[in-house]
VEXKOL-649107 format. One record per residue (C-alpha): residue in three letters; chain; residue number from 1; x, y, z. Coordinates in Angstrom, 1 decimal, decimal comma, always signed. Example, Ala and Ser with C-alpha at 12.3 -4.5 7.8 and 13.67 -1.06 7.14 Angstrom:
  res  chain    n      px      py      pz
  ALA      A    1   +12,3    -4,5    +7,8
  SER      A    2   +13,7    -1,1    +7,1
END
This chain:
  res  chain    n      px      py      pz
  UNK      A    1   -41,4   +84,1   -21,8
  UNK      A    2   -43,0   +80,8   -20,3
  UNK      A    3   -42,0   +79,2   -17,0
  UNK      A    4   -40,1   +76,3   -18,7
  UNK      A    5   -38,3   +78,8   -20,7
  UNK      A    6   -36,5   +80,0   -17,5
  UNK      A    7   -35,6   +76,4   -16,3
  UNK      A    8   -32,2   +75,5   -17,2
  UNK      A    9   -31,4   +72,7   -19,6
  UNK      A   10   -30,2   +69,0   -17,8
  UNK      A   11   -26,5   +68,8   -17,3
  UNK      A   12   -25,3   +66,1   -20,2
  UNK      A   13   -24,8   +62,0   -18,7
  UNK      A   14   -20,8   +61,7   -18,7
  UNK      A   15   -20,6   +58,2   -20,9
  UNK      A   16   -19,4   +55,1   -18,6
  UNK      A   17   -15,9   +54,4   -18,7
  UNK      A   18   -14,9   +51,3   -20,7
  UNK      A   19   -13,9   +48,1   -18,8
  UNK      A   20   -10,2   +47,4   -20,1
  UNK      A   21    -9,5   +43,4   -19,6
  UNK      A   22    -6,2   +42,1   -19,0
  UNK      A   23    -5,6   +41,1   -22,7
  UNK      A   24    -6,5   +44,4   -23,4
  UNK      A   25    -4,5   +46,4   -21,2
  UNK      A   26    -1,8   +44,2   -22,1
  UNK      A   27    -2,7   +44,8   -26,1
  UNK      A   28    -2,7   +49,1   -25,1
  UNK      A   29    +0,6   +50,0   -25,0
  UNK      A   30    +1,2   +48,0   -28,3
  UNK      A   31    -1,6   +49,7   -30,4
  UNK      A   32    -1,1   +53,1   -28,5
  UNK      A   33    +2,7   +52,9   -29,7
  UNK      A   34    +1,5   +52,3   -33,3
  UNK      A   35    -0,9   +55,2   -33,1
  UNK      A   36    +1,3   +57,8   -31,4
  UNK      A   37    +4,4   +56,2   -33,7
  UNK      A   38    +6,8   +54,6   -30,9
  UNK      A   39   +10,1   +52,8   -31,4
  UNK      A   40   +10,1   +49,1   -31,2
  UNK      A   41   +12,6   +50,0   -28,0
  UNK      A   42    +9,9   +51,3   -25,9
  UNK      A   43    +7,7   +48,6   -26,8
  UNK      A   44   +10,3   +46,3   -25,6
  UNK      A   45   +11,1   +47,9   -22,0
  UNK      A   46    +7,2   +47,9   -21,7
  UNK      A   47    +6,7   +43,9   -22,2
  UNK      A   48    +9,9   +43,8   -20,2
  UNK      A   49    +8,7   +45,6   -17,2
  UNK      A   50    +5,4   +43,8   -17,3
  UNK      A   51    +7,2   +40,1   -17,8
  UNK      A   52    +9,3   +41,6   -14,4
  UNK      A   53    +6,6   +42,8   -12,4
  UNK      A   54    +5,1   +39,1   -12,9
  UNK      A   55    +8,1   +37,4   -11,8
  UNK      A   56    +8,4   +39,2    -8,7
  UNK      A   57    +4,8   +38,3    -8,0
  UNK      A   58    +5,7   +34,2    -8,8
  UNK      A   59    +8,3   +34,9    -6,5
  UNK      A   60    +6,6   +36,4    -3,7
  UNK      A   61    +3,9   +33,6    -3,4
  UNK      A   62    +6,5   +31,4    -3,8
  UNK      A   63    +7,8   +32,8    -0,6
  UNK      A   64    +4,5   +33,0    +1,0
  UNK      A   65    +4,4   +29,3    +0,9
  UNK      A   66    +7,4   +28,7    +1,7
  UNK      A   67    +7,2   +30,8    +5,2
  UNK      A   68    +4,2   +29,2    +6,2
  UNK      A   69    +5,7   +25,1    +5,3
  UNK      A   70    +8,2   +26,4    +7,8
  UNK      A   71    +6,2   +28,0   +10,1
  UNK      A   72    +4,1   +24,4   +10,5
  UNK      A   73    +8,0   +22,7   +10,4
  UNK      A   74    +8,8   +25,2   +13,5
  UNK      A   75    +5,3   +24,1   +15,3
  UNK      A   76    +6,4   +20,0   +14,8
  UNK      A   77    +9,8   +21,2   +16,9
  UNK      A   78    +8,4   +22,8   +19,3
  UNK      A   79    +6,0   +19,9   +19,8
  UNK      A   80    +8,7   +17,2   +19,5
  UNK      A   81   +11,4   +19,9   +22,2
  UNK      A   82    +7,8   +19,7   +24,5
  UNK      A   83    +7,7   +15,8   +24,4
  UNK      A   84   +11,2   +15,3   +25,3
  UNK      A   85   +11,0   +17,5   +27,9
  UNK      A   86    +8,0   +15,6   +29,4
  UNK      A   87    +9,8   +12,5   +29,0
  UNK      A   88   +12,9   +13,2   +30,9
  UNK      A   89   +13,1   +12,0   +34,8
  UNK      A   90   +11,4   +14,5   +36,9
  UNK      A   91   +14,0   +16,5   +39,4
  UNK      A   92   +13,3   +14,8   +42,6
  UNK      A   93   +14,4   +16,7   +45,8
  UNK      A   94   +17,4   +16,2   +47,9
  UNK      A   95   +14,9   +14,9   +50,7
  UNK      A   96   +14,3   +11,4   +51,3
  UNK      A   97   +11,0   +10,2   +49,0
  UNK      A   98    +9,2    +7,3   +47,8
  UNK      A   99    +9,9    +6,6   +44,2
  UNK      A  100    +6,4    +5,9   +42,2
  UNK      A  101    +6,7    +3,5   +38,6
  UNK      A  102    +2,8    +3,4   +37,9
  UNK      A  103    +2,3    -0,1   +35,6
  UNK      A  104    -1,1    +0,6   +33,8
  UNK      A  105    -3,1    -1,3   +31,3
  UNK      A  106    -2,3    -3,9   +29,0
  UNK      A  107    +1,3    -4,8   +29,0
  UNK      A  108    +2,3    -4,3   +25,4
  UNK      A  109    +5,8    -3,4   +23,2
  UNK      A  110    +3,5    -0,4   +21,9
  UNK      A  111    +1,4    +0,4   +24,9
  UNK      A  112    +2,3    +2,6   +27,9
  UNK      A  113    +3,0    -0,3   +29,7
  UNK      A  114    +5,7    -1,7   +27,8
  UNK      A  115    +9,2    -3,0   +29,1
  UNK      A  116   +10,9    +0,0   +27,4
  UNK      A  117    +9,0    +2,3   +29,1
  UNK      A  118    +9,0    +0,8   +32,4
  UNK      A  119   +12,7    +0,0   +31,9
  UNK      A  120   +13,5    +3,5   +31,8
  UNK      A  121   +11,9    +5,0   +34,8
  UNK      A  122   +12,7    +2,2   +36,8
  UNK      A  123   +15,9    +3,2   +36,1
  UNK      A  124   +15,5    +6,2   +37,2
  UNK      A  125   +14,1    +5,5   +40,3
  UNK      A  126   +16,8    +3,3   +41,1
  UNK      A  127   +19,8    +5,6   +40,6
  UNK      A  128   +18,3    +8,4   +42,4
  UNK      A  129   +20,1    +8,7   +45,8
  UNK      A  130   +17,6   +10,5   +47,7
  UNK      A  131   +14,8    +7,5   +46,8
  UNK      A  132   +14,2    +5,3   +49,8
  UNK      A  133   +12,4    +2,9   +48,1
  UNK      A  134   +10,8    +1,8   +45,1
  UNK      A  135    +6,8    +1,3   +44,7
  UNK      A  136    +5,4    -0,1   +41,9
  UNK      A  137    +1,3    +1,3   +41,3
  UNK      A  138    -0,1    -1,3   +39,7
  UNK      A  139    -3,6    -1,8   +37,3
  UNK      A  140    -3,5    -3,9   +34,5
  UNK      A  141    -4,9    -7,0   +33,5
  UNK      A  142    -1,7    -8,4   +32,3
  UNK      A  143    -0,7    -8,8   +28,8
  UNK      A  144    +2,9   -10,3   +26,9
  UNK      A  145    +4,6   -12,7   +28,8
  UNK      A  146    +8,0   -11,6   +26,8
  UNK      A  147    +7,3    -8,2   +28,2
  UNK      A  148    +6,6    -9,0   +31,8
  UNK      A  149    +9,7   -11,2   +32,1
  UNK      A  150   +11,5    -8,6   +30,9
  UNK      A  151   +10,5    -6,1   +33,4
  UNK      A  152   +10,4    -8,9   +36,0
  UNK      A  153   +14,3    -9,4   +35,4
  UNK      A  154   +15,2    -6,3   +35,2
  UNK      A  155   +13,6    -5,6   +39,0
  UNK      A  156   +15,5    -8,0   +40,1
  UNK      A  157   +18,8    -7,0   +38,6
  UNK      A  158   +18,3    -3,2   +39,8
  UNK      A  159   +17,6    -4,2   +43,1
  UNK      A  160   +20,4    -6,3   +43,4
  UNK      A  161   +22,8    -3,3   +42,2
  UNK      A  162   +21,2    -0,8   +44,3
  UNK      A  163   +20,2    -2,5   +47,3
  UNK      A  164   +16,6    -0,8   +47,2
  UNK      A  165   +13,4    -2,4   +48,3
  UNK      A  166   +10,4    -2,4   +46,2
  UNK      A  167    +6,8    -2,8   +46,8
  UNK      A  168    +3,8    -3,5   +44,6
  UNK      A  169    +0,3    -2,1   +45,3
  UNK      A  170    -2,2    -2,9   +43,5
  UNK      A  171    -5,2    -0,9   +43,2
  UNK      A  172    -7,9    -2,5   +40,7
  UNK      A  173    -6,2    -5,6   +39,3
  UNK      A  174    -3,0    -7,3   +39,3
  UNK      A  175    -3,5   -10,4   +37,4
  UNK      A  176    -1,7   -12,5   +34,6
  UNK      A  177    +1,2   -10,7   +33,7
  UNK      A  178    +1,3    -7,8   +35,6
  UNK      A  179    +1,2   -10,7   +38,7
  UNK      A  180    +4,6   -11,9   +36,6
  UNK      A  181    +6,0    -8,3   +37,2
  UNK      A  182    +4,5    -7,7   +41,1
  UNK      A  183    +6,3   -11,1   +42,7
  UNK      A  184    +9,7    -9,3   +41,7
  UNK      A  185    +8,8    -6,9   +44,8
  UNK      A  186    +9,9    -7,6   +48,2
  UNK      A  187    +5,9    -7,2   +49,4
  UNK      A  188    +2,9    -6,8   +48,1
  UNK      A  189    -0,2    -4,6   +49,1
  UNK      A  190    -3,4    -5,4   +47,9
  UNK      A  191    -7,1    -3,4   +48,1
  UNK      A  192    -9,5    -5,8   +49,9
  UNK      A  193   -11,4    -6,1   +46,8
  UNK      A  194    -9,1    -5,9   +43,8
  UNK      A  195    -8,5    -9,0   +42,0
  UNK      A  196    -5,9   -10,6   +42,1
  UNK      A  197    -3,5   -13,6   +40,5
  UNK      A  198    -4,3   -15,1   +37,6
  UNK      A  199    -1,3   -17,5   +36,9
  UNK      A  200    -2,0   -19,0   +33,8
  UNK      A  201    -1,0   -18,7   +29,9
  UNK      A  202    -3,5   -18,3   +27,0
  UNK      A  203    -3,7   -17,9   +23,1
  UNK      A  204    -6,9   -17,3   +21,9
  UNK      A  205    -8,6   -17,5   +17,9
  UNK      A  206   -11,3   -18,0   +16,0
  UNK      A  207   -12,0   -21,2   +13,3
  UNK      A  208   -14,3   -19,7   +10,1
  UNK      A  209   -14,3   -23,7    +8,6
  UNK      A  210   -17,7   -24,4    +8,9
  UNK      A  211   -18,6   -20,7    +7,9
  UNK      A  212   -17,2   -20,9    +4,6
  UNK      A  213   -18,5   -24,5    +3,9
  UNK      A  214   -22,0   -22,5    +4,2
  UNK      A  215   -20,7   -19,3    +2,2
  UNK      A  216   -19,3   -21,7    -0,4
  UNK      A  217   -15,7   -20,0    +0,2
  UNK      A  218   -12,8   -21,9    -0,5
  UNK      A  219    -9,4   -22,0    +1,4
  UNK      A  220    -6,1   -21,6    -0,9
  UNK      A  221    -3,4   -22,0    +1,3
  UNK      A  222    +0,1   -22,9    +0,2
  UNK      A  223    +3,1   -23,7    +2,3
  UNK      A  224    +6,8   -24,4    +2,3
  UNK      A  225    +7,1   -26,5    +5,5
  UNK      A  226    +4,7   -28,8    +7,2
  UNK      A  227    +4,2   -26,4   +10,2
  UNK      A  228    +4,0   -23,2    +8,3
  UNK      A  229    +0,1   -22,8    +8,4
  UNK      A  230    +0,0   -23,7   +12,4
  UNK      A  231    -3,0   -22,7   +14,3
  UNK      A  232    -4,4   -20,8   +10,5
  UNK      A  233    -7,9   -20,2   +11,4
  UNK      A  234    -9,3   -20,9    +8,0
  UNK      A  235    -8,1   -24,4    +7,8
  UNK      A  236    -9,3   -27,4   +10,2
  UNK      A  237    -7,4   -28,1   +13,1
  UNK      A  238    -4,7   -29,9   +12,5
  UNK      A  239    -4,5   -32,4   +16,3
  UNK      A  240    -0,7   -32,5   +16,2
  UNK      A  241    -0,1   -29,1   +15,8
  UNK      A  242    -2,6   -28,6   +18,4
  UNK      A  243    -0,5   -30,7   +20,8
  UNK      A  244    +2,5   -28,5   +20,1
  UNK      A  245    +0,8   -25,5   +20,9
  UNK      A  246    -0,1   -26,6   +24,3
  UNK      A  247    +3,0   -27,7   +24,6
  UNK      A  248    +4,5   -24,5   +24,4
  UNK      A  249    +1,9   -23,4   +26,4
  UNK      A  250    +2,3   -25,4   +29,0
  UNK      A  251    +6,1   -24,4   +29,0
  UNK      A  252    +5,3   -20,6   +29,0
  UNK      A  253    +2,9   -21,4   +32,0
  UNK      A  254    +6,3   -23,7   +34,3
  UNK      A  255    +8,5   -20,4   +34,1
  UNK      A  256    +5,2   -18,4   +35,3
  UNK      A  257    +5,1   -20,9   +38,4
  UNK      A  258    +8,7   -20,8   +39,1
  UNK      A  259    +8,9   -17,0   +39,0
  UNK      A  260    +5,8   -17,3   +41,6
  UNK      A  261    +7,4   -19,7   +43,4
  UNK      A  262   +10,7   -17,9   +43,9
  UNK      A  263    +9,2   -15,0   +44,4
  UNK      A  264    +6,7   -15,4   +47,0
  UNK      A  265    +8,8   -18,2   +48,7
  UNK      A  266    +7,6   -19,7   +51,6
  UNK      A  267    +4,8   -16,8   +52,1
  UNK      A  268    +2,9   -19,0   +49,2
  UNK      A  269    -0,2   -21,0   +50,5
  UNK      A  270    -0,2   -23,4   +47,4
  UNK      A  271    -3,6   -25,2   +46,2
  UNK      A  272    -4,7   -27,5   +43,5
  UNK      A  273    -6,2   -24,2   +42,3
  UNK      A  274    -3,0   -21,9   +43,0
  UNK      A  275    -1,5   -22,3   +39,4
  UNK      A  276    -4,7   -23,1   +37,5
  UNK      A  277    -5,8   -19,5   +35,9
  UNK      A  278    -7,9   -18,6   +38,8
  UNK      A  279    -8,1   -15,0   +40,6
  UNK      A  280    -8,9   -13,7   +44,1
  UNK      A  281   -10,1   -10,7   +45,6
  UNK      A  282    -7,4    -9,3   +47,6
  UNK      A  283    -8,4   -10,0   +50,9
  UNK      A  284    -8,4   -13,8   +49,5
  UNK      A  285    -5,0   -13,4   +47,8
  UNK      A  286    -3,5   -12,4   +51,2
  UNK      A  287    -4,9   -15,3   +53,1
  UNK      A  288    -3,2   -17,8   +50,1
  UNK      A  289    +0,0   -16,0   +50,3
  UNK      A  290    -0,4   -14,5   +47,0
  UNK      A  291    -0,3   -10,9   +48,9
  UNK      A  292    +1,3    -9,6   +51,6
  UNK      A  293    -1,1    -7,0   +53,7
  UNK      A  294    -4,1    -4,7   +52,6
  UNK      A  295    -2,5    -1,3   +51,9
  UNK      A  296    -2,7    +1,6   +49,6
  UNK      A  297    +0,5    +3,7   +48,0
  UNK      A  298    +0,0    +6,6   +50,7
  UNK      A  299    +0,0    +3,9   +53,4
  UNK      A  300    +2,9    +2,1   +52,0
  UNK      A  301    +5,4    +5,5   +51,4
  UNK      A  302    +4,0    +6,8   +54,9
  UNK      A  303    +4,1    +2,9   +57,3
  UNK      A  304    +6,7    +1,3   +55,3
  UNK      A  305    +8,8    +2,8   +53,5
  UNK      A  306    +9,2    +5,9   +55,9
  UNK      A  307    +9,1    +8,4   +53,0
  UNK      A  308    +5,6   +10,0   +53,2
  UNK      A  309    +6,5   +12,5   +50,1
  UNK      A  310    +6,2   +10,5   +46,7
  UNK      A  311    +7,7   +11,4   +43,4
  UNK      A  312    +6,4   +10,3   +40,4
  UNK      A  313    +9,4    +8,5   +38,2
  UNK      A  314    +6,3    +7,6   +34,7
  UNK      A  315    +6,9    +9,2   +31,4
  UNK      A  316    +3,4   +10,5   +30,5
  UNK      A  317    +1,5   +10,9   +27,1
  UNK      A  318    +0,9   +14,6   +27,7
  UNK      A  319    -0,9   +16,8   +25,2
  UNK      A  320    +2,2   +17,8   +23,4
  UNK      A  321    +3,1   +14,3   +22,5
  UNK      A  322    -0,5   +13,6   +21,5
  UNK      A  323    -0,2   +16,4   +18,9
  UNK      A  324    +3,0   +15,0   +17,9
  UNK      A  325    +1,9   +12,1   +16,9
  UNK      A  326    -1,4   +13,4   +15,0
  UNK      A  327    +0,2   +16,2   +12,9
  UNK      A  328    +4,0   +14,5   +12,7
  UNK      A  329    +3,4   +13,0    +9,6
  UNK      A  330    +2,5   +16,2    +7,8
  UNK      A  331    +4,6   +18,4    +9,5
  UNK      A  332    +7,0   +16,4    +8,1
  UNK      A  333    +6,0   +16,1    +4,5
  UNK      A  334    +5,4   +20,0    +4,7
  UNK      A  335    +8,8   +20,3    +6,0
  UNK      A  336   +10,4   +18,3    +3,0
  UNK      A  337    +8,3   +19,7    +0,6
  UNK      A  338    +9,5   +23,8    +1,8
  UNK      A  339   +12,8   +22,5    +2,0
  UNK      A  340   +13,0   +21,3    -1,6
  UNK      A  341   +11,1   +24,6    -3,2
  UNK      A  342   +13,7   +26,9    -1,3
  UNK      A  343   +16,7   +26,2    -3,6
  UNK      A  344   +15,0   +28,0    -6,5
  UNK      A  345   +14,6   +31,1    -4,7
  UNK      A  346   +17,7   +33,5    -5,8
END
């Protein structure tokens, strides 16, 4: 017998398993039935099981979506619950302190300067027993006159009711409108190089006339009143209208210099220049009477008001609010939208 007689023979391949799709494993248990002779009845509870089991499966990503719409709605709450907590007044100790409104920026409706918001700690300040004084941290470049005279008033009015003094120190600038808002303090303190003043009313624009005449672009304008179109920098200036602007301007500008006036009283070294737009460094602005003394906030709570500890009364844009107000809109819409797909579920 040979040598490759005594070798074994190769084990048979098993064949590869058919791939069953999911028409045809839906198609099986139909044809199987035929084959093997089933009753229409079993052929029934078969599709029936399989039309179940799909249901349950709508229905559990259904849910799936549904937990994580509210799962984003329960972030926007949190965020919102974090905001108001970071708006409300501090809890200011028992102890005698300084109470600190900070006035930043442009003085705006929608800014962090606005009359609302400076309103309300203000308020705060005021009302709280253990608050010797009130000092007002001031850096802006000014901004609405409305808004100013708003907060201006309302300085007045508070320390009237509560018989508080308040002080304005200015650190970088204090001019325009935010000059409106410092002469409601009883003194004001002033770095030896921040500017200063300011008293003056603008409205600025731009003309685009002689533009288009080169572009070849003509103005449609249409009107229902003579005055309508005032000041519309695609159309010539119109001299009458240009005369009532200043007017009111000019108007705007009186109540500036009577709040100054009144304000600063006979402390007010007045010029030619005093009232004309002008700004000072504050070393300047104390020798016209525009300021009271050089003098920063710790100098102020610690020489003046006698209160060396200083609590701050500004709502602040924290980090919460900031996400707030970048993901609120589709929180929201994901909010509605898992609210309205949770009816269906049974």
């Amino acid at each position: 017998m040979s040598s490759s007689d005594s070798n074994p023979p190769p084990a048979p391949v098993p064949p590869e398993p058919p791939t069953v799709t999911a028409a045809a494993a839906l198609a099986a248990p139909r044809s199987g039935a035929q084959a093997d002779g089933a009753s229409p009845a079993t052929m029934e509870a078969t599709l029936a099981r399989l039309a179940t089991q799909l249901l349950q499966d709508r229905r559990s990503e259904r849910r799936w979506r549904v937990f994580f719409r509210l799962a984003w709605l329960g972030l926007g709450l949190v965020l919102v619950a974090l905001v108001v907590a970071s708006r409300a007044v501090p809890s200011a100790p028992s102890t005698p302190h300084t109470a600190l409104v900070e006035v930043r920026g442009e003085i705006a409706s929608d800014n962090e300067a606005s009359a609302e918001a400076l309103i309300g700690a203000l308020k705060g300040a005021f009302e709280d027993t253990s608050a010797v004084a009130v000092v007002l941290r001031i850096n802006s470049p000014g901004g609405s006159p409305v808004q100013s005279g708003i907060v201006h008033d309302e300085i007045k009015r508070l320390k009237a009711k509560h018989g508080k003094k308040v002080y304005a120190v200015v650190e970088e600038i204090c001019a325009s409108g935010a000059y409106y808002i410092a002469v409601a303090a009883d003194e004001i303190y002033v770095d030896k190089a921040s500017i200063d003043g300011s008293i003056g009313v603008l409205m600025d624009g731009f003309g685009f006339t002689g533009l288009m005449d080169k572009l070849g672009v003509e103005r449609r304008l249409l009107t229902a009143g003579e005055n309508k179109a005032m000041l519309d920098p695609f159309s010539p200036v119109n001299p009458k209208q240009q005369q009532m602007a200043k007017a009111m301007l000019e108007q705007i500008h009186q109540q500036f210099i009577a709040v100054v006036k009144e304000g600063r009283g006979k402390r007010l070294k007045e010029t030619p220049e005093t009232f004309s737009g002008l700004f000072w460094n504050g070393e300047e602005a104390v020798r016209l009477g525009l300021a009271d003394a050089v003098g920063n906030l710790d100098f102020v709570a610690r020489e003046v008001v006698k209160a060396e500890e200083v609590i701050d009364y500004t709502p602040r844009d924290n980090v919460a609010e900031r996400l707030a107000k970048r993901f609120g809109a589709s929180v929201g819409a994901g909010a509605v939208k898992a609210l309205r797909d949770v009816a269906p579920l049974r």
